[in-house]
C-alpha positions, 0 to 999 in steps of 0.5 A: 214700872207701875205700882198698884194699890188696891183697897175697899175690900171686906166682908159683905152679906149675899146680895149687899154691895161693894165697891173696889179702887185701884190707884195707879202711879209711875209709868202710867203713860204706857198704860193700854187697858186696866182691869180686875182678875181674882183668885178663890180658895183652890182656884187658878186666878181667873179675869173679871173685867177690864177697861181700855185707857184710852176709849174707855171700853169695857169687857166683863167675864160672862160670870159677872156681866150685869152685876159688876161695872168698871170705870177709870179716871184718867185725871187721878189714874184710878179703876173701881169695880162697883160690885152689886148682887155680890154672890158666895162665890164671887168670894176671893182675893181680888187683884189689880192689873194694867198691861201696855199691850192688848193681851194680859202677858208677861208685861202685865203688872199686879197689885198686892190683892185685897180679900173680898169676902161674901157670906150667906 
């Protein structure tokens, strides 16, 4: 199995900046794609974006196109989030995730969350 650590995390002001990590390691070889989901106070987990190991090809949910930017390094099995123009309601817990195939189902893999909270 993969574990998944995520960190970077915190408490940021409307319009401020931040910038999540995820560190990927044991069966990272069967790796498709790696990405990010969240889940607010009262809401159903929701994806945000994700990127292909391989190509490296990103996918964003409409909600934060132009605001968030993925990226993986291969080398160090690592996925960051570089999260800008950071809104009240991009306020959740945000979750890790990488899958060996190319849909998001019972094989997928999940880390523990870290809080990213956006205030006004």
């Amino acid at each position: 199995q993969v574990q998944l650590v995520e960190s970077g995390g915190g408490l940021v002001q409307a319009g401020g900046s931040l910038r999540l990590s995820c560190a990927a390691s044991g069966r990272t070889f069967s790796n498709y794609a790696m990405g990010w989901f969240r889940q607010a106070p009262g809401k159903e987990r929701e994806f945000v974006a994700s990127i292909t190991w391989s190509g490296g090809r990103p996918f964003y949910a409409d909600s934060v196109k132009g605001r968030f930017t993925i990226s993986r390094d291969s080398a160090k099995n690592t996925v960051s989030l570089q999260m800008n123009s950071l809104k009240p309601e991009d306020t959740a817990v945000y979750y890790c995730a990488t899958t060996p195939y190319v849909t998001w189902g019972p094989a997928t893999n999940w880390g523990q969350g870290t809080q990213v909270t956006v205030s006004s």
